[in-house]
PyMOL Python script that loads the backbone (N, CA, C, O; Angstrom):
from pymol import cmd

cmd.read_pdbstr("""\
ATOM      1  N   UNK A   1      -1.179 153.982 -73.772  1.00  0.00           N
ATOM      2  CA  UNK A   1      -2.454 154.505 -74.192  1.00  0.00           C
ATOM      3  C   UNK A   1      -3.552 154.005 -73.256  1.00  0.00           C
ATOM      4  O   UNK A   1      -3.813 152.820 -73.050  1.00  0.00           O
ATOM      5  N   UNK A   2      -4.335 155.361 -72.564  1.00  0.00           N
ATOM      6  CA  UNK A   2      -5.487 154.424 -71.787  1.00  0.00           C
ATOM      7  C   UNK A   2      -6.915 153.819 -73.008  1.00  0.00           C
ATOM      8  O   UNK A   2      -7.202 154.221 -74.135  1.00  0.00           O
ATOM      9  N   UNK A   3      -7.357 153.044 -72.395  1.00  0.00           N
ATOM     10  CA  UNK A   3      -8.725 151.987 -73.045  1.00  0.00           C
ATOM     11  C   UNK A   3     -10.058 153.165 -72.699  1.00  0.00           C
ATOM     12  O   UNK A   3     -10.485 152.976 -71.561  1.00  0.00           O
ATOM     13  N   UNK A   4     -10.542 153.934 -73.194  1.00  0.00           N
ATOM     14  CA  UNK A   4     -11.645 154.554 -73.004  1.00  0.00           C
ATOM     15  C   UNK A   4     -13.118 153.335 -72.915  1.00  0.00           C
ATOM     16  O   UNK A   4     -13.279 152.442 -73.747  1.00  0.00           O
ATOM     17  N   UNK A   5     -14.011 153.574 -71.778  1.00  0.00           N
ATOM     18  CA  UNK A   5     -15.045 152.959 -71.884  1.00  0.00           C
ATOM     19  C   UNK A   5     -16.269 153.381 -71.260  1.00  0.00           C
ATOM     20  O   UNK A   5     -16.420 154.123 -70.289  1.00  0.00           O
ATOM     21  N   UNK A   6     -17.305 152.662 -72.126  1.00  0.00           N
ATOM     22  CA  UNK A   6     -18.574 153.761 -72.138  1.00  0.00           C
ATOM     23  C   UNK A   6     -19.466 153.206 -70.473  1.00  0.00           C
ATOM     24  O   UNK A   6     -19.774 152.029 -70.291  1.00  0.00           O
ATOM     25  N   UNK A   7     -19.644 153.910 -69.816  1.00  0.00           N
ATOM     26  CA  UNK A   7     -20.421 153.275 -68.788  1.00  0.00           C
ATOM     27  C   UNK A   7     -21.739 152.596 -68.750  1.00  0.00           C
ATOM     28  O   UNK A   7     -22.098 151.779 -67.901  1.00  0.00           O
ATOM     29  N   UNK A   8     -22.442 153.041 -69.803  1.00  0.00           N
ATOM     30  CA  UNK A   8     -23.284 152.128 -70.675  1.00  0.00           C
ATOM     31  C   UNK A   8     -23.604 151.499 -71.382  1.00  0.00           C
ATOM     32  O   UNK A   8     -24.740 151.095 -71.629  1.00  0.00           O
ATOM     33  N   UNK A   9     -22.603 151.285 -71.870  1.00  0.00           N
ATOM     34  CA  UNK A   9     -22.561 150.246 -73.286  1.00  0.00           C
ATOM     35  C   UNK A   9     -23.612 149.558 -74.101  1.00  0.00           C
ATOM     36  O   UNK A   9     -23.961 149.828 -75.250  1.00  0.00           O
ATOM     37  N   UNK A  10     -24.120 148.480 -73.180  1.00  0.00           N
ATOM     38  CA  UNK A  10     -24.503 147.503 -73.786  1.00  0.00           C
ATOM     39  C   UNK A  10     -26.712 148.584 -73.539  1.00  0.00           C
ATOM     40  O   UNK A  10     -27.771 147.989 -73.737  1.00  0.00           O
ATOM     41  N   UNK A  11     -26.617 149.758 -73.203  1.00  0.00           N
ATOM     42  CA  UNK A  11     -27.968 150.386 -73.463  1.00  0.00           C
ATOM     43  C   UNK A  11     -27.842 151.404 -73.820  1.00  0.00           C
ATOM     44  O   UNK A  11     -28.795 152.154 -73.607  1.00  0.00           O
ATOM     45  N   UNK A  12     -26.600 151.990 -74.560  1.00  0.00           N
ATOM     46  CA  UNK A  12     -26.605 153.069 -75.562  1.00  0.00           C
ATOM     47  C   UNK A  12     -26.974 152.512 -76.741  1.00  0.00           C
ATOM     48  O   UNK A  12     -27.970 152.999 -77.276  1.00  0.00           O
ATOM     49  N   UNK A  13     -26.243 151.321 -77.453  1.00  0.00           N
ATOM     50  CA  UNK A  13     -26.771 151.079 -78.443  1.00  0.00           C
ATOM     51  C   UNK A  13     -27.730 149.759 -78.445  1.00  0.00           C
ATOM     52  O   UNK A  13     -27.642 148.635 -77.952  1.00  0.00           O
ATOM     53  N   UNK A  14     -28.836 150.553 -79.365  1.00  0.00           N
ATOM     54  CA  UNK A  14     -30.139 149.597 -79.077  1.00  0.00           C
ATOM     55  C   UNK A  14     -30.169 148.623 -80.032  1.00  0.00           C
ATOM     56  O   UNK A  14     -29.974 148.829 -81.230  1.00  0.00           O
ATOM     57  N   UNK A  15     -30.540 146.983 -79.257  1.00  0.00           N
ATOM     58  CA  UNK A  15     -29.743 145.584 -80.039  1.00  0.00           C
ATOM     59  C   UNK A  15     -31.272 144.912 -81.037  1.00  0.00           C
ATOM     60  O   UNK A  15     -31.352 144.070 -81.930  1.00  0.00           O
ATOM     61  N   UNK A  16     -32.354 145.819 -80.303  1.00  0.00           N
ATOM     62  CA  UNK A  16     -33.730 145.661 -80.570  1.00  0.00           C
ATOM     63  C   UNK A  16     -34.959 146.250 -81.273  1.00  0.00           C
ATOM     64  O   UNK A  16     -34.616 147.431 -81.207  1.00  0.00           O
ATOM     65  N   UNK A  17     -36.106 146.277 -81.878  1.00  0.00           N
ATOM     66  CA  UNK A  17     -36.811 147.275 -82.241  1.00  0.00           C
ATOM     67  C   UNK A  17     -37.524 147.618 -80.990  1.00  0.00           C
ATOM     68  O   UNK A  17     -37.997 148.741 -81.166  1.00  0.00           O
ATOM     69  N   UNK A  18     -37.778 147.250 -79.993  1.00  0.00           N
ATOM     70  CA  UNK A  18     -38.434 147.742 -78.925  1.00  0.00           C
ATOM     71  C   UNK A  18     -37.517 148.539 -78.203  1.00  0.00           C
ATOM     72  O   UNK A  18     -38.003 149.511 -77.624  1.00  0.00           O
ATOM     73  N   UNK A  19     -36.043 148.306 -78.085  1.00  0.00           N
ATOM     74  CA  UNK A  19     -35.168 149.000 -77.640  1.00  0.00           C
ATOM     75  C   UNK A  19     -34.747 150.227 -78.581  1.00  0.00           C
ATOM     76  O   UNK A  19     -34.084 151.018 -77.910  1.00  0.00           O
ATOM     77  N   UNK A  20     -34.893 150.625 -79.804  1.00  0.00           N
ATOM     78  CA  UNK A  20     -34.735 151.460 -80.586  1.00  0.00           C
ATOM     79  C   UNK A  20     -35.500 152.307 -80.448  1.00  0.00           C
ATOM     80  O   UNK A  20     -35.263 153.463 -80.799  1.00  0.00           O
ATOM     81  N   UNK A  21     -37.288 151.690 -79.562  1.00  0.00           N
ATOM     82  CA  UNK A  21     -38.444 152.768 -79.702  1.00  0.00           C
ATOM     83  C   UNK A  21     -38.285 153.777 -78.459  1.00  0.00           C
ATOM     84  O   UNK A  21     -38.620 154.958 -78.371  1.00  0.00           O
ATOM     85  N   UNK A  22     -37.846 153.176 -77.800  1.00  0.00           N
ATOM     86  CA  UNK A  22     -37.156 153.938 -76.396  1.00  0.00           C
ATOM     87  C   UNK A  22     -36.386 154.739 -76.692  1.00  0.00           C
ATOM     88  O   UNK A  22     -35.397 154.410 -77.347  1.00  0.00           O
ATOM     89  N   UNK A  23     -36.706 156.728 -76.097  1.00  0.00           N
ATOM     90  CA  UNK A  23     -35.716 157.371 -75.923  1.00  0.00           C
ATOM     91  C   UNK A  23     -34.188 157.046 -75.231  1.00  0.00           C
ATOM     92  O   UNK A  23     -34.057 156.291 -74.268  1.00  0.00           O
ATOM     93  N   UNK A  24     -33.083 157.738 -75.883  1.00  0.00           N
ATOM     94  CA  UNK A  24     -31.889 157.618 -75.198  1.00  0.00           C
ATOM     95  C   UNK A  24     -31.855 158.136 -74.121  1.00  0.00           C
ATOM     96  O   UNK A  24     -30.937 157.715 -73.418  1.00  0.00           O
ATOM     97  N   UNK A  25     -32.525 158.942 -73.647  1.00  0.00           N
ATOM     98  CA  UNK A  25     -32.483 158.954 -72.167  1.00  0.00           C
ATOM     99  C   UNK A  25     -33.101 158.235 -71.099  1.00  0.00           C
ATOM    100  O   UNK A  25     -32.830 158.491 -69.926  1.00  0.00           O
ATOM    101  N   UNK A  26     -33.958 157.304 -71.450  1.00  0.00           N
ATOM    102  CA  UNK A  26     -34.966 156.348 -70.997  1.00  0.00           C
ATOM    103  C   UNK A  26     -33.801 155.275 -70.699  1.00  0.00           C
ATOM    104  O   UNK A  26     -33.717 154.766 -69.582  1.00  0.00           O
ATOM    105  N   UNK A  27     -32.515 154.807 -72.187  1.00  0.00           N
ATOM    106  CA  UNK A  27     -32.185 153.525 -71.705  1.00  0.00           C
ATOM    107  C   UNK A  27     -30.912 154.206 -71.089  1.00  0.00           C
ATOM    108  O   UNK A  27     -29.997 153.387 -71.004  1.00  0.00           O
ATOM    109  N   UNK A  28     -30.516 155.664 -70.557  1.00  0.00           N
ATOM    110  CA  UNK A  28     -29.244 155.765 -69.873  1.00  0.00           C
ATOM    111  C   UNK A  28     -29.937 155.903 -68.455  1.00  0.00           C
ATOM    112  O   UNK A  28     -29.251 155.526 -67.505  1.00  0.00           O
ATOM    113  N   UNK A  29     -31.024 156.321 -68.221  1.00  0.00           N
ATOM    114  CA  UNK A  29     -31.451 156.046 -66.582  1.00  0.00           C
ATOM    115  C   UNK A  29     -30.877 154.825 -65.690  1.00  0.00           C
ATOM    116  O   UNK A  29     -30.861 153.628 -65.975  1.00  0.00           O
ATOM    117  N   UNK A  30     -30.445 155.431 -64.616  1.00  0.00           N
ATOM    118  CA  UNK A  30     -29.872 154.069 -63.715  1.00  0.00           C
ATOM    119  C   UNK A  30     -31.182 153.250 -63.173  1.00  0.00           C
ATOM    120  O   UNK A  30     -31.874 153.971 -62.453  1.00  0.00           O
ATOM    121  N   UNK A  31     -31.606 152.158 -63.308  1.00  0.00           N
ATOM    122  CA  UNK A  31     -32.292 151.300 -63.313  1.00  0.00           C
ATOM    123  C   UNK A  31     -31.956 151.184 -61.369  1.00  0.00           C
ATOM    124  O   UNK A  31     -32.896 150.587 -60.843  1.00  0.00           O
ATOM    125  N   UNK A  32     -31.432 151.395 -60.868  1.00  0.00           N
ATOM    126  CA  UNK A  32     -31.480 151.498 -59.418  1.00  0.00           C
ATOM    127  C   UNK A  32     -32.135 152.221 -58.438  1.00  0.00           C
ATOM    128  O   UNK A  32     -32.503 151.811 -57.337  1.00  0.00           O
ATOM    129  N   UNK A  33     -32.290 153.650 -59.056  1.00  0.00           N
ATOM    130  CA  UNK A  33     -32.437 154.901 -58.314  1.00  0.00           C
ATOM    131  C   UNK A  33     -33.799 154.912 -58.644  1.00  0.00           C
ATOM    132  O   UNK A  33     -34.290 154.633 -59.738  1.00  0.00           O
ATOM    133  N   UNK A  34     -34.247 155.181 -57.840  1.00  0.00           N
ATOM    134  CA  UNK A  34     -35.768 155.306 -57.915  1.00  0.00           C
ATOM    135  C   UNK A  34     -36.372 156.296 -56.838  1.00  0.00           C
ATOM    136  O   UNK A  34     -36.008 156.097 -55.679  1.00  0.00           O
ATOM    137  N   UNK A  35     -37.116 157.179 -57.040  1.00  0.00           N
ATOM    138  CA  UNK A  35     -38.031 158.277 -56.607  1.00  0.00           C
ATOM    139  C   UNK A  35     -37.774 157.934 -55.361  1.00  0.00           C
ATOM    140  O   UNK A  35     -36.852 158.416 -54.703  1.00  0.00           O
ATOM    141  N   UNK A  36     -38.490 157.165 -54.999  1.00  0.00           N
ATOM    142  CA  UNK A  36     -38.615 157.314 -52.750  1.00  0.00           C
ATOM    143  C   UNK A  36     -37.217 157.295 -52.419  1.00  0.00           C
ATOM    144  O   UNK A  36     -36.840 158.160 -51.629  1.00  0.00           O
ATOM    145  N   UNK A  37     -36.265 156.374 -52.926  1.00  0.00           N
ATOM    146  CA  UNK A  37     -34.733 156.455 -52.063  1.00  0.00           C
ATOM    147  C   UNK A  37     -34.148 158.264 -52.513  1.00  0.00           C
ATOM    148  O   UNK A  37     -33.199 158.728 -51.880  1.00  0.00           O
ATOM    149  N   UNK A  38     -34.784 159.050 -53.543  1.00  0.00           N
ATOM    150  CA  UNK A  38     -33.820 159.833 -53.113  1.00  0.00           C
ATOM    151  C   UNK A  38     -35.061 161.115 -52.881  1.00  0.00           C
ATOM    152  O   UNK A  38     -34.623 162.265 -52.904  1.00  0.00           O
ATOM    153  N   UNK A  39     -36.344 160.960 -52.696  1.00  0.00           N
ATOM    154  CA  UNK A  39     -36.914 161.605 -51.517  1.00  0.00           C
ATOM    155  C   UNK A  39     -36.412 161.563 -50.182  1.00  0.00           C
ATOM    156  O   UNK A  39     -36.350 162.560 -49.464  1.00  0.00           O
ATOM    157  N   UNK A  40     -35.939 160.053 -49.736  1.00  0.00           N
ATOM    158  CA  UNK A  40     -36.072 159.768 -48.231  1.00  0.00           C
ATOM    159  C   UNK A  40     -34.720 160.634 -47.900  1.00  0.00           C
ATOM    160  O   UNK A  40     -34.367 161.365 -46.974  1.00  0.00           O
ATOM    161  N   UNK A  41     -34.016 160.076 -49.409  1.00  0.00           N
ATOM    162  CA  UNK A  41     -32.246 161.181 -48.495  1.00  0.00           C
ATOM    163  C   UNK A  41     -32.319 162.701 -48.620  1.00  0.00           C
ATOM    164  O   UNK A  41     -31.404 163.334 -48.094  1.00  0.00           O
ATOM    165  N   UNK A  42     -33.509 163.521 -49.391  1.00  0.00           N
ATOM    166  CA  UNK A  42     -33.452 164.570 -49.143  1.00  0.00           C
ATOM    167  C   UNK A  42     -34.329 165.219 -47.803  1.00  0.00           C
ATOM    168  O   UNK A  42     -34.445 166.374 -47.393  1.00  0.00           O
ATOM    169  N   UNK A  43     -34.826 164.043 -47.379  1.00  0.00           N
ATOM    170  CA  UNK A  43     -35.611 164.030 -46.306  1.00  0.00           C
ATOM    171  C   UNK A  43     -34.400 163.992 -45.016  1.00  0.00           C
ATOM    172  O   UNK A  43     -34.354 164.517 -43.904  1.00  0.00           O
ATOM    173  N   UNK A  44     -33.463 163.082 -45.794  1.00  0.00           N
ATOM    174  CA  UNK A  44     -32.606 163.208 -44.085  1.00  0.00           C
ATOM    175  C   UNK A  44     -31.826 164.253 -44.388  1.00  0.00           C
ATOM    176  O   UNK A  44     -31.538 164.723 -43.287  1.00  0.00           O
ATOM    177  N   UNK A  45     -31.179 165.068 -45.427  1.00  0.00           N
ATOM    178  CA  UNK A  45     -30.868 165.915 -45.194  1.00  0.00           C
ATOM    179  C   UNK A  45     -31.488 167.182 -44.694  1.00  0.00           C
ATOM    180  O   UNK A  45     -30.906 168.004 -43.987  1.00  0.00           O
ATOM    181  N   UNK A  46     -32.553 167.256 -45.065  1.00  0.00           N
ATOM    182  CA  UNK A  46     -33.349 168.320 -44.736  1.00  0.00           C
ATOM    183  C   UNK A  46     -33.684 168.215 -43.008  1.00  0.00           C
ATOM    184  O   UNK A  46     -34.021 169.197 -42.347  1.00  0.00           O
ATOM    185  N   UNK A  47     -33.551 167.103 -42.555  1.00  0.00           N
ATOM    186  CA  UNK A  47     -33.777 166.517 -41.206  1.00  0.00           C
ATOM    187  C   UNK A  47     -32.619 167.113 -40.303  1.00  0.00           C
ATOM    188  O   UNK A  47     -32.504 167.790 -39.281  1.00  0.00           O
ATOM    189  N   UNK A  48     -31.818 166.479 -41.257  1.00  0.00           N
ATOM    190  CA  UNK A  48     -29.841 167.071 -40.116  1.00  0.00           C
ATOM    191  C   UNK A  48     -29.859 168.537 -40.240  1.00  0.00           C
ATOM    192  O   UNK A  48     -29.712 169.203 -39.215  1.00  0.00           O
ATOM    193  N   UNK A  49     -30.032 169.159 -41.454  1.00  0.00           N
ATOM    194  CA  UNK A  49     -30.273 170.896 -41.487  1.00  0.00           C
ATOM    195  C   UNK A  49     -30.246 171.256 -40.172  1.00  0.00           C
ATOM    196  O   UNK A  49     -29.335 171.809 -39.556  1.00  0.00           O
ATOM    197  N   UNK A  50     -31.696 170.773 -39.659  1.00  0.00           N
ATOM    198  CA  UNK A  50     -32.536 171.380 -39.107  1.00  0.00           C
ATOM    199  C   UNK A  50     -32.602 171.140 -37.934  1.00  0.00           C
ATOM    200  O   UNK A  50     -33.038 171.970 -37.136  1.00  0.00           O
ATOM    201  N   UNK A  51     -32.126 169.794 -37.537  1.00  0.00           N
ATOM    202  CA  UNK A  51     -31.039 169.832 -36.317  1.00  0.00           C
ATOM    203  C   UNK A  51     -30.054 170.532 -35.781  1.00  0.00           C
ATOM    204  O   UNK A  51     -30.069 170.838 -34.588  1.00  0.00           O
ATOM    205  N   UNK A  52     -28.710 170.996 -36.911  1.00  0.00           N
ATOM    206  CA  UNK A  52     -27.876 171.340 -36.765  1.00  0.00           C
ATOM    207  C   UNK A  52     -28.407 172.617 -36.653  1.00  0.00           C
ATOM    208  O   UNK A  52     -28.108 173.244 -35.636  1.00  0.00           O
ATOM    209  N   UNK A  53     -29.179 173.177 -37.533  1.00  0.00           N
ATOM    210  CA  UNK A  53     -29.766 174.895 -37.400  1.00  0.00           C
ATOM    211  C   UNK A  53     -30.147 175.014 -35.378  1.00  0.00           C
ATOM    212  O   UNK A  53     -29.806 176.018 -34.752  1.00  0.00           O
ATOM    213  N   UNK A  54     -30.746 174.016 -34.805  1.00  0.00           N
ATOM    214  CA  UNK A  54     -31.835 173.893 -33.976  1.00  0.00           C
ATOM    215  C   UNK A  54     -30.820 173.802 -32.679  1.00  0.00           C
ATOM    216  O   UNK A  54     -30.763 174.648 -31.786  1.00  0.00           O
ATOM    217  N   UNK A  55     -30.068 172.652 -32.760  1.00  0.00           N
ATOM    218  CA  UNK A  55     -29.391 172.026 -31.379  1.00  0.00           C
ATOM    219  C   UNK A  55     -27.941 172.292 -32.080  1.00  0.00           C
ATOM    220  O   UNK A  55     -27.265 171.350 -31.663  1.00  0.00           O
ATOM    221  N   UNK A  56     -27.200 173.002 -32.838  1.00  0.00           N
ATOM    222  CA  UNK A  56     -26.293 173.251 -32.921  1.00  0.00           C
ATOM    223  C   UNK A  56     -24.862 173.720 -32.000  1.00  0.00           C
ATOM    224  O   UNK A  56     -23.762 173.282 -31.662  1.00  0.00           O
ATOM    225  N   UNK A  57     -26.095 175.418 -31.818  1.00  0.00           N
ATOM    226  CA  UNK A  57     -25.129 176.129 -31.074  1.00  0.00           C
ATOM    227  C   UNK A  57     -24.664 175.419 -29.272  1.00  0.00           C
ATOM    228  O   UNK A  57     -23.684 175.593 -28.548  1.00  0.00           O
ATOM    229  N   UNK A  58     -25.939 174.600 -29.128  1.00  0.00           N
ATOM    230  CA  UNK A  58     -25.522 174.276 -27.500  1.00  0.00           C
ATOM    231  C   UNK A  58     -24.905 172.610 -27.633  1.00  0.00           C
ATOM    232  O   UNK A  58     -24.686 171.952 -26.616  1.00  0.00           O
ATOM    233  N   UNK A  59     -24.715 172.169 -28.743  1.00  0.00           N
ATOM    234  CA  UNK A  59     -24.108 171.049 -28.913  1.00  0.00           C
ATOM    235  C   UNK A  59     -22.610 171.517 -29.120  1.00  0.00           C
ATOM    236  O   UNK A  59     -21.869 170.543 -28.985  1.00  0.00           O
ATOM    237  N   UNK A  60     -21.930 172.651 -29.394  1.00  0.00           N
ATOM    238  CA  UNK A  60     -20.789 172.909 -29.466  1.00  0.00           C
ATOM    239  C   UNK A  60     -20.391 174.051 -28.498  1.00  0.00           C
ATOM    240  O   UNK A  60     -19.287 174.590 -28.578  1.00  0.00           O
ATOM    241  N   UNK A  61     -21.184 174.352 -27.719  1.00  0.00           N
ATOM    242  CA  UNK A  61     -21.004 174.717 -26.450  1.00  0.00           C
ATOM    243  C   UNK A  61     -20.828 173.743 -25.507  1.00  0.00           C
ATOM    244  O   UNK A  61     -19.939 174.053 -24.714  1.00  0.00           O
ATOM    245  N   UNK A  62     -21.421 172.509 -25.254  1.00  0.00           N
ATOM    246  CA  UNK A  62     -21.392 171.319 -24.188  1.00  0.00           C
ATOM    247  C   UNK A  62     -20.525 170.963 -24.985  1.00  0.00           C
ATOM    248  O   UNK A  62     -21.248 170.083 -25.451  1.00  0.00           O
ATOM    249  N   UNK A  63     -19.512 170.850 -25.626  1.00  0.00           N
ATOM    250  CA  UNK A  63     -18.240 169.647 -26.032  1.00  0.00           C
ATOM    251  C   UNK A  63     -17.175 170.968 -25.548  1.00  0.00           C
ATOM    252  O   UNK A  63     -16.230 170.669 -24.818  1.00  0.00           O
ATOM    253  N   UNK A  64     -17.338 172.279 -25.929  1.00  0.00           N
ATOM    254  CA  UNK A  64     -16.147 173.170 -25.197  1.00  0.00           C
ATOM    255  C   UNK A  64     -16.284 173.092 -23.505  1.00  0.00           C
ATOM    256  O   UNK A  64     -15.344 172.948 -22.723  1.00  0.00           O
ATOM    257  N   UNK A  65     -17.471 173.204 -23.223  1.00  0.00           N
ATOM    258  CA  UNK A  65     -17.408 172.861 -21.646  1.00  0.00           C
ATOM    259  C   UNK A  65     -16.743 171.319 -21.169  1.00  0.00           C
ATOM    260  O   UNK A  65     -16.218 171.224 -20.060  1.00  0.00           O
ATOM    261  N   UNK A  66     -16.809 170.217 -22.036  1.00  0.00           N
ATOM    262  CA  UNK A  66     -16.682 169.270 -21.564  1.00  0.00           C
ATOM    263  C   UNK A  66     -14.890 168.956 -22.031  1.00  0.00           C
ATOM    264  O   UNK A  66     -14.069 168.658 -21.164  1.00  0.00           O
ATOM    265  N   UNK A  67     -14.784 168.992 -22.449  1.00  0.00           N
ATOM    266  CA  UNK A  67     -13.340 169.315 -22.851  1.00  0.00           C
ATOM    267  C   UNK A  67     -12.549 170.600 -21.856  1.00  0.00           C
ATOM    268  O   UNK A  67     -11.325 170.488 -21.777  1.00  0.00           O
ATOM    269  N   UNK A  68     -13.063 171.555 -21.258  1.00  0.00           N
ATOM    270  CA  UNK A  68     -12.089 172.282 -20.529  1.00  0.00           C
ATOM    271  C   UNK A  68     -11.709 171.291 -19.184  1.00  0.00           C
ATOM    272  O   UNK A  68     -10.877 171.666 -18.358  1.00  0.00           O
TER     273      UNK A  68
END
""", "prot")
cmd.dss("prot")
cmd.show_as("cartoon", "prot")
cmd.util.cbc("prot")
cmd.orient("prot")
């Protein structure tokens, strides 16, 4: 039999009245992730896009030339 377990445990259920006043979606937020880190990575993706859109085609033209 596998052990099922909650990835939040100990902030699904609230041990507190200040923790009770808090929405459940407030205490399942990852306490890590925060606004600018995942601006900056949609920033680098949006960055490589637009590279790859830009310098693509002659970046895989110079590796077939360089390879023959």
């Amino acid at each position: 039999m596998s052990r099922m377990t909650s990835q939040y445990p100990e902030r699904v259920y609230a041990t507190t009245e200040e923790e009770r006043q808090r929405p459940l979606t407030e205490r399942l937020r990852p306490e890590g992730m925060s606004a600018g880190w995942m601006l900056a990575g949609l920033a680098a993706l949006g960055l490589g896009a637009w590279a790859w859109y830009y310098f693509g085609p002659d970046v895989r033209r110079y590796i077939k030339i360089r390879n023959m």
